[in-house]
ROLUM-419722 format. One line per 8 residues: their letters; for each residue x, y, z of C-alpha. Coordinates in Angstrom, 2 decimals, always signed. Example, Ala and Ser with C-alpha at 12.3 -4.5 7.8 and 13.67 -1.06 7.14 Angstrom:
! residues 2
AS) +12.30:-4.50:+7.80 | +13.67:-1.06:+7.14;
//
This chain:
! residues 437
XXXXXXXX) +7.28:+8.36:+2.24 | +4.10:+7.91:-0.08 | +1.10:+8.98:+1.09 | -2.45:+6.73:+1.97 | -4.02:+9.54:-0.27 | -1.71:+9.28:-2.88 | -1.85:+5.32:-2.95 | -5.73:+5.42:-3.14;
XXXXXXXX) -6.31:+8.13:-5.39 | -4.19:+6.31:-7.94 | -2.89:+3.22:-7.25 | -2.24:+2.00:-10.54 | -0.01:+5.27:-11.45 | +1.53:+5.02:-8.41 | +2.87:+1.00:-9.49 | +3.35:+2.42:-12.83;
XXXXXXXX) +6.37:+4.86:-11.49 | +7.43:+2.48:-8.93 | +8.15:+0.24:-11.83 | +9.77:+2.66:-13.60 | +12.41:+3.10:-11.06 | +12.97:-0.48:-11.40 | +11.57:-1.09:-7.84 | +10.50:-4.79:-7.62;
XXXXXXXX) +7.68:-6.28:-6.63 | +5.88:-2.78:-6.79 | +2.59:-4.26:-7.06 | +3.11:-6.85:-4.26 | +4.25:-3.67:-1.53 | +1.29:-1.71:-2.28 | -1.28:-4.26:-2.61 | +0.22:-5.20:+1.41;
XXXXXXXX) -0.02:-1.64:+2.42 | -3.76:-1.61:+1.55 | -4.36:-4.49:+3.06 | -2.36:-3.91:+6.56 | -4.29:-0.23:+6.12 | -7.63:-2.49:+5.47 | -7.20:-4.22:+8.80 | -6.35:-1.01:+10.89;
XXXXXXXX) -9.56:+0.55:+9.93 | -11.64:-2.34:+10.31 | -9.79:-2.35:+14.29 | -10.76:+1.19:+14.04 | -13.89:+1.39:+13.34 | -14.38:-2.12:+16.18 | -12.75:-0.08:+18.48 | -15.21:+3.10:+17.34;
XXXXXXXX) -18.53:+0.23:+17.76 | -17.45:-0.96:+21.20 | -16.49:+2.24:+22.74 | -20.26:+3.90:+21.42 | -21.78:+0.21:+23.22 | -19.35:+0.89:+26.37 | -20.78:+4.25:+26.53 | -23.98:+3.37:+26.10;
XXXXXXXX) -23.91:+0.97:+28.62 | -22.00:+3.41:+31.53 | -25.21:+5.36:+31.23 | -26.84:+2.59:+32.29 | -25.64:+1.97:+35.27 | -26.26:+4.43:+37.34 | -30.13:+4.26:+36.23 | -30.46:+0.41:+37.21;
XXXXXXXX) -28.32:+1.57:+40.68 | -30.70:+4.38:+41.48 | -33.50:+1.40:+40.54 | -32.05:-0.66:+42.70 | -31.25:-3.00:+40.04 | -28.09:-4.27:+41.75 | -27.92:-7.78:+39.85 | -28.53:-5.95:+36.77;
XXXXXXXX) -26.12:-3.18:+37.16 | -23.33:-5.53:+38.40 | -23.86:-7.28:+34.74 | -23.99:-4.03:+32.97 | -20.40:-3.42:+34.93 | -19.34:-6.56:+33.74 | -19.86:-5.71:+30.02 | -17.99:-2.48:+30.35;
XXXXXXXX) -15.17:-4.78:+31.31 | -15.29:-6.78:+28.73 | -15.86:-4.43:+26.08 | -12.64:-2.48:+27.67 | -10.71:-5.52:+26.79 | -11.78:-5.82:+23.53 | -11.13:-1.71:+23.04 | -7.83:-2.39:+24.05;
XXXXXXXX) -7.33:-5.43:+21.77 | -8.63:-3.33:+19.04 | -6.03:-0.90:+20.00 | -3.06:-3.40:+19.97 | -4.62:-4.83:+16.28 | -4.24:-1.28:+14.77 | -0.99:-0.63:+16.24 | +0.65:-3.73:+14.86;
XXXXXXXX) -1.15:-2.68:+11.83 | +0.57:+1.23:+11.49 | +4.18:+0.14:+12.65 | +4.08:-2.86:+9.93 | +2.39:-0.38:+6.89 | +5.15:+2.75:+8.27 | +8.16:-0.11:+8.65 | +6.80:-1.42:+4.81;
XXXXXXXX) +5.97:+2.19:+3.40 | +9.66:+3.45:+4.66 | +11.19:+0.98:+1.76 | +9.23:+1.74:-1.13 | +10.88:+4.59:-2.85 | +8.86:+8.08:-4.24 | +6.99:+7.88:-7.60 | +8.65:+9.57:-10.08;
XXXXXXXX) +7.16:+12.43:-12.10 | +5.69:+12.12:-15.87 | +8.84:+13.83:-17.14 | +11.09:+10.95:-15.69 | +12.50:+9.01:-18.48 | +12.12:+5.34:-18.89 | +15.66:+4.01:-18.34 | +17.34:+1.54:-16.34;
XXXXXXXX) +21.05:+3.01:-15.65 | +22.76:+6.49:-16.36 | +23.09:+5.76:-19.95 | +19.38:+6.21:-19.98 | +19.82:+9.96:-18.66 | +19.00:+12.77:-21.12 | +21.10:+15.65:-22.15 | +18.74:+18.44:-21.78;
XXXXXXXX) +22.02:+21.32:-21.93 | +25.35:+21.63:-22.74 | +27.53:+24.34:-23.30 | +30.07:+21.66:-25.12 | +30.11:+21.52:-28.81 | +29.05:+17.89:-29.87 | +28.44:+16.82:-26.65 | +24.87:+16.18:-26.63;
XXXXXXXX) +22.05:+18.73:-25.76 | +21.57:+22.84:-26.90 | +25.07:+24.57:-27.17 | +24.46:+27.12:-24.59 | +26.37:+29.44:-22.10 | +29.13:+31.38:-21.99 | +31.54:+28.83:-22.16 | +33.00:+29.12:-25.86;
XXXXXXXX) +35.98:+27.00:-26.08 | +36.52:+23.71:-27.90 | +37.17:+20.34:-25.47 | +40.97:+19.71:-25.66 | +41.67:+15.77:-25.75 | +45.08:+17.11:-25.90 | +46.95:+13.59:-24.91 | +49.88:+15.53:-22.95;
XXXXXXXX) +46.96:+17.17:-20.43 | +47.74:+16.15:-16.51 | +45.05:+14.63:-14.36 | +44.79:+16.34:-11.29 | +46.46:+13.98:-8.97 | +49.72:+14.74:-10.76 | +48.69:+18.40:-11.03 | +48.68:+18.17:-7.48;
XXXXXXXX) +51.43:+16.39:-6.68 | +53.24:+18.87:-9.14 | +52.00:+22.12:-7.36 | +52.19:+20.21:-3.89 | +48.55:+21.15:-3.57 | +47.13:+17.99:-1.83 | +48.37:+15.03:-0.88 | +46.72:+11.75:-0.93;
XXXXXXXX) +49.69:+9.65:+0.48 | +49.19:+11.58:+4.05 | +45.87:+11.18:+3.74 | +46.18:+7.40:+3.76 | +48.32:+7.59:+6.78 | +46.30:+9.63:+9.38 | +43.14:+8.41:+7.93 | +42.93:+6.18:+5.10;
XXXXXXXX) +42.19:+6.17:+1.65 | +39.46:+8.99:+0.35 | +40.66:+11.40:+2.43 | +43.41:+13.77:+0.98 | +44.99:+16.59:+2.82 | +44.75:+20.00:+1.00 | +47.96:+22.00:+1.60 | +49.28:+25.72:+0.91;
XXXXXXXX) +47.71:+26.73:-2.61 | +45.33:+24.00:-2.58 | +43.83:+24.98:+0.89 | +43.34:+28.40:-0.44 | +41.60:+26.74:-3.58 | +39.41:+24.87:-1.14 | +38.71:+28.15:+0.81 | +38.22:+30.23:-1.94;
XXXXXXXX) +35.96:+27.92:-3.74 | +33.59:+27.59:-0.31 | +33.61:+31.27:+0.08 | +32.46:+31.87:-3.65 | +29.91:+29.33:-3.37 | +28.26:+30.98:-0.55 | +28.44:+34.20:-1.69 | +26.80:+33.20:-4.63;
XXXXXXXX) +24.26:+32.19:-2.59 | +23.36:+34.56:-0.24 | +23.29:+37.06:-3.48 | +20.47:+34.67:-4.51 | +18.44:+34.99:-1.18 | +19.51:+31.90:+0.39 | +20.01:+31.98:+4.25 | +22.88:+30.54:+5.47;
XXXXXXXX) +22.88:+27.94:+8.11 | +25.95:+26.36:+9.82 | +24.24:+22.60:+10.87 | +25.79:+19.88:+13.04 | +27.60:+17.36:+10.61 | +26.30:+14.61:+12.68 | +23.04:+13.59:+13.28 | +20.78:+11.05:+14.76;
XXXXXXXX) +18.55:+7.97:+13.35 | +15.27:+9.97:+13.51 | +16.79:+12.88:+11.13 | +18.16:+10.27:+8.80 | +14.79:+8.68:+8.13 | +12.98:+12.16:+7.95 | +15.25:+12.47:+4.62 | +15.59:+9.42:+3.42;
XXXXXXXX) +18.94:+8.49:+3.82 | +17.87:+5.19:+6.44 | +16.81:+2.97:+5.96 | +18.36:+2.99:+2.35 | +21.73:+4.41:+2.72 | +22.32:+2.95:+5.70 | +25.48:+1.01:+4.54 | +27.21:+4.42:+3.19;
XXXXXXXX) +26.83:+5.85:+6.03 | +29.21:+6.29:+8.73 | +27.72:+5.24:+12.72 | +28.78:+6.34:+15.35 | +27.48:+2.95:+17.30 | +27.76:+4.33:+20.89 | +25.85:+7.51:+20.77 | +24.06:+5.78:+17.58;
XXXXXXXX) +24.58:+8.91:+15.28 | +25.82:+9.35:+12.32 | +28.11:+11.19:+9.94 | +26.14:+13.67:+7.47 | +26.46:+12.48:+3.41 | +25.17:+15.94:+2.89 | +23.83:+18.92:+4.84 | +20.69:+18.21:+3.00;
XXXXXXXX) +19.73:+16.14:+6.06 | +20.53:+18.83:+8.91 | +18.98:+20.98:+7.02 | +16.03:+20.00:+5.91 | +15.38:+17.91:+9.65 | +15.27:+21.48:+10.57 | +11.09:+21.65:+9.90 | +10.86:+18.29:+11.18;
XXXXXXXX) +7.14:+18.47:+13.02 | +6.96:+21.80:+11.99 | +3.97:+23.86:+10.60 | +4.88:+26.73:+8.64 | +2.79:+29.80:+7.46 | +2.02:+29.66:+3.50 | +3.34:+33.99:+3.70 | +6.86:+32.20:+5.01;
XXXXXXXX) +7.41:+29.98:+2.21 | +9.43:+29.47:+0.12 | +12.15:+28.93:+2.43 | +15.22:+28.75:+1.27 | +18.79:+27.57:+2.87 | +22.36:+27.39:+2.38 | +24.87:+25.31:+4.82 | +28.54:+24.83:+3.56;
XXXXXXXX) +29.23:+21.71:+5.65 | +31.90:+18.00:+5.18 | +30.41:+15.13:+4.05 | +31.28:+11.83:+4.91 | +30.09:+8.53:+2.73 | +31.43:+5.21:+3.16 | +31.17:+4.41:-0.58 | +31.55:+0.77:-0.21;
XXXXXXXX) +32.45:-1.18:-3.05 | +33.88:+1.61:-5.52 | +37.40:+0.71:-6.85 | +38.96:+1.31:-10.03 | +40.05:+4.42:-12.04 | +36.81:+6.24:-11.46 | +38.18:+6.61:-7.71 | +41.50:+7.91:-8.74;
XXXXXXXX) +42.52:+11.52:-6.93 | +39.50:+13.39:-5.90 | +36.91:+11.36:-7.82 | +35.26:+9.36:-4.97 | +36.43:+10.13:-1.49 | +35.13:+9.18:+1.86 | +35.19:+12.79:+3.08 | +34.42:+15.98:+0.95;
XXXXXXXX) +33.24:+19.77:+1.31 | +29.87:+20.80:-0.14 | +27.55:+23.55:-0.38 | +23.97:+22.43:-0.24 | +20.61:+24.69:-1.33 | +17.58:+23.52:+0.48 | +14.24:+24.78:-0.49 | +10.94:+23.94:+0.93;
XXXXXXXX) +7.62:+25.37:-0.31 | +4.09:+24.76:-1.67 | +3.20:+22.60:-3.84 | +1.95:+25.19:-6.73 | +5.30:+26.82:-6.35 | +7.80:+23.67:-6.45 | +8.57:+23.42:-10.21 | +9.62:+27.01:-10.32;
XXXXXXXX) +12.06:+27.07:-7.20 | +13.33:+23.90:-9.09 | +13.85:+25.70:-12.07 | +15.79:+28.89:-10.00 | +17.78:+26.22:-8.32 | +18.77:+24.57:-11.75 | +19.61:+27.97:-13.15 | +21.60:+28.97:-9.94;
XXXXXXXX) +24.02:+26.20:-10.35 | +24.50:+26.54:-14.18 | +25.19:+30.08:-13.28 | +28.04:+28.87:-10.63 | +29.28:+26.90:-13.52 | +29.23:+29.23:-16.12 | +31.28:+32.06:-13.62 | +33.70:+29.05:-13.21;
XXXXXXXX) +34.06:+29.24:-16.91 | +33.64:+25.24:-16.81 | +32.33:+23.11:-19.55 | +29.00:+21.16:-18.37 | +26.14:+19.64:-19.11 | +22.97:+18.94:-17.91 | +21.19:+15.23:-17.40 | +17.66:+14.59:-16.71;
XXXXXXXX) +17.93:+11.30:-14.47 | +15.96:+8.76:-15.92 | +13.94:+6.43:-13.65 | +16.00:+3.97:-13.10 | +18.98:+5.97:-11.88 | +17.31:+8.34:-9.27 | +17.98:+8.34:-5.82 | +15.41:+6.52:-3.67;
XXXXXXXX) +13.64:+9.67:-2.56 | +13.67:+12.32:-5.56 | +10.20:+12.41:-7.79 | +12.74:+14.66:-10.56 | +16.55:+15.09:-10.44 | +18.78:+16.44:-12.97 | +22.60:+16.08:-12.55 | +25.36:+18.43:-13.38;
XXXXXXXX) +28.60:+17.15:-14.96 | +31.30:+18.99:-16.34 | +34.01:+18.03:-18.47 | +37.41:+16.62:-17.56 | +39.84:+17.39:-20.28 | +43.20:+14.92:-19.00 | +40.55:+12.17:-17.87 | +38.32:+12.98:-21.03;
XXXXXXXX) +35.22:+11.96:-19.40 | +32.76:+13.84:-17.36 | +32.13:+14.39:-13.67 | +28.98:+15.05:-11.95 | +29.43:+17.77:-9.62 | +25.44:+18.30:-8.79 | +22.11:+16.30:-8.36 | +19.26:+18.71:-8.01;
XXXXXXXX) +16.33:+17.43:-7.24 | +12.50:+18.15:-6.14 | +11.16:+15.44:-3.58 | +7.29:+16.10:-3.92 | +5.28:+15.53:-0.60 | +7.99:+12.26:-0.38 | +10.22:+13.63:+2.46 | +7.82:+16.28:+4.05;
XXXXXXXX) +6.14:+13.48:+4.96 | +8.25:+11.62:+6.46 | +9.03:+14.75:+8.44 | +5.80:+15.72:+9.24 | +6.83:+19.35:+7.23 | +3.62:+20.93:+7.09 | +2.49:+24.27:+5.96 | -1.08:+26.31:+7.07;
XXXXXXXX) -2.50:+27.92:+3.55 | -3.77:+31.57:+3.89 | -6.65:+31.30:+2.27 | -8.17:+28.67:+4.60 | -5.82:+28.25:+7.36 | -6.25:+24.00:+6.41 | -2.76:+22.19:+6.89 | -0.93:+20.55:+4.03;
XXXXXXXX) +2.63:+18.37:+3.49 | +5.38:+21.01:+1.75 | +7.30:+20.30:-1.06 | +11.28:+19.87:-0.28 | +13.94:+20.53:-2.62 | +17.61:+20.20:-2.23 | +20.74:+20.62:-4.85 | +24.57:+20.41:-4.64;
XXXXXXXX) +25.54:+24.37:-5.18 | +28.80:+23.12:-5.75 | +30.52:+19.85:-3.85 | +34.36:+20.54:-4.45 | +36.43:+17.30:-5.27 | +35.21:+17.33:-8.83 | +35.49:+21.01:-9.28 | +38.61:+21.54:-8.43;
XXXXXXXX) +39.94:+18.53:-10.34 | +38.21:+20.01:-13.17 | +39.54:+23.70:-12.80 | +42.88:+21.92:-12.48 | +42.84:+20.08:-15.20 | +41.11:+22.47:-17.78 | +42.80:+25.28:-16.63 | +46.76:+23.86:-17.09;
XXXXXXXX) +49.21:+25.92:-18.86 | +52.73:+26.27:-19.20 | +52.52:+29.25:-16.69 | +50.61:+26.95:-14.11 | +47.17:+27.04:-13.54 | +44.59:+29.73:-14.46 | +42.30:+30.78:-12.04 | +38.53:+31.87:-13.43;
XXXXXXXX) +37.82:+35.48:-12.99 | +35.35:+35.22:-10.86 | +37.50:+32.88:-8.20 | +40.31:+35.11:-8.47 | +38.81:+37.64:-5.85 | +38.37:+34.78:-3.57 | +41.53:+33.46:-4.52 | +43.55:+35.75:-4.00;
XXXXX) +45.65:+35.30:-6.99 | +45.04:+34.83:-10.82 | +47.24:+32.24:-11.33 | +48.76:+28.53:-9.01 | +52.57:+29.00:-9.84;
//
């Protein structure tokens, strides 16, 4: 959620980026939030007038009593009443006021940084990497090989209907469409995969946490996900929670009203947890096999820290998941999100896609992103600086260190031979084997 501070220091940068993520009426939201924060300070500083008067006038009394003033003091009592009334009304006036400006600030989405390109859809995204000859960006990693549009290449639902690795027709029966059932070799891909992920992890100094998957309304507006997302989501009307879309919400909910020392930060998380997203209104080939599905595993990094310290820990998250990428021997690339293609709470965000060599098209398989002051917040995630102990909102930072459906269609599919299908080095460990016969 934007700040007051933010709003007033700048307002005209502030409808600058909100108009760059394509957010309308930008100018028309703001201009109400000042005004709805105009009349709760005006009740304020009422309320501040008549409660000095009220005091003021309590003095009194007891003077014009001990006087023996009684007409006088019963009319002195009298004001106190009245001015209670309007103290209260004054009270009700700036209430209305906050829960309208919070209810109003809660849709407007974060500002997005200088960096942010202009652009109204992914094909406005920039290549900023790629370890893919002639696919956009710096040829970079240790990836090496050419992409194969080789026509006779499998996609991965016939891989896996091949190598009876998962099934997607039992899926449909106990469940429904979008949520596959791993079996034998493919549940050991699935394992293996999670296992390297978070190993990978806790090498780089993340802690790992093992989070509910299900949560209730007040975490899903700490991070952003209601009122937003609240159609992808998955409710659970009776107990009125809901199905995670990522453990970035557990997570991060986890310094909800929480003030942490400046010595402790950054912070920084793991959780290997399902997600669940309703993903209403995708159809078509781009939902084929493991493309889209309702339910999915993920490992999620969660940072938070100051705000001097925030583009760096973005830039050791970024390089953390090219590194998972580059172990997995995978091609990718790297997109800088333009504006108008961000998520709804993310002031930067770069995706991760790698290459699918049957489906010749890429898959993201990452959104990294840094959230500014936006979700902290909305939290109330605060930290106390050393040098002089004053409280201040935390950056928060989250990234996808890997979700699976994408990966493994990808290591399916690029990794096909006549033999079966290779398994990277580095997964074989985990794996168990160096080959899916």
């Amino acid at each position: 959620m934007l700040t007051l501070k933010q709003i007033y220091d700048d307002k005209a940068k502030v409808i600058a980026g909100l108009n760059k993520k394509h957010f309308s009426g930008a100018q028309e939201a703001i201009d109400e939030v000042l005004r709805l924060d105009g009349i709760r300070k005006s009740a304020q500083q009422q309320k501040d007038a008549a409660a000095a008067q009220m005091n003021q006038i309590s003095k009194s009394i007891g003077m014009l009593m001990a006087k023996g003033q009684r007409a006088e003091a019963e009319e002195a009592k009298a004001q106190t009443g009245a001015l209670k009334a309007q103290i209260a009304e004054y009270d009700q006036q700036m209430s209305e006021a906050e829960e309208a400006q919070t209810k109003l600030l809660l849709t407007i989405p974060n500002v997005p940084y200088d960096i942010v390109p202009e652009g109204a859809c992914a094909e406005d995204n920039i290549v900023v990497k790629s370890n893919v000859p002639h696919h956009g960006g710096d040829t970079v990693g240790t990836w090496v090989g050419e992409v194969n549009n080789d026509e006779a290449k499998l996609p991965h639902w016939e891989l896996a209907k091949k190598y009876n690795l998962i099934d997607f027709d039992l899926g449909v029966k106990i469940s429904g469409a979008g949520f596959p059932v791993y079996i034998g070799q493919g549940a050991r891909l699935q394992r293996a995969l999670i296992n390297f992920f978070l190993a990978e992890a806790n090498k780089a100094g993340y802690t790992e946490i093992m989070p509910p998957t299900v949560v209730n309304a007040a975490s899903g507006y700490g991070t952003g996900q209601l009122p937003d997302k609240e159609g992808q989501m998955y409710h659970c009307e009776v107990d009125d929670l809901y199905l995670i879309p990522t453990a970035e919400v557990p997570v991060t909910n986890l310094y909800r009203d929480v003030i942490i020392d400046e010595a402790q930060l950054p912070i920084k998380n793991c959780a290997y947890t399902e997600c669940f997203r309703r993903e209403a209104g995708s159809y078509g080939k781009d939902v084929r096999g493991l493309n889209r599905l309702h339910e999915f595993s993920k490992i999620e990094i969660v940072r938070i820290d100051t705000p001097e310290h925030s583009d760096a820990s973005h830039k050791e998250m970024l390089d953390h998941v090219e590194g998972l990428l580059q172990k997995l021997e995978l091609p990718y690339r790297i997109l800088r999100l333009s504006g108008g293609d961000m998520s709804f709470t993310a002031a930067l965000c770069y995706d991760f896609e790698v290459y699918s060599e049957a489906q010749h098209r890429w898959l993201e398989v990452s959104s990294t992103s840094n959230f500014d002051t936006y979700q902290a917040n909305r939290l109330k995630c605060r930290y106390r600086r050393t040098e002089d102990k004053k409280v201040a909102l935390c950056h928060t930072l989250n990234g996808s260190a890997l979700a699976l459906p994408r990966i493994v269609a990808a290591l399916l599919e690029n990794n096909q031979c006549e033999e079966g299908i290779r398994i990277p080095k580095a997964l074989q460990p985990f794996f168990g084997d160096d080959m899916i016969r």
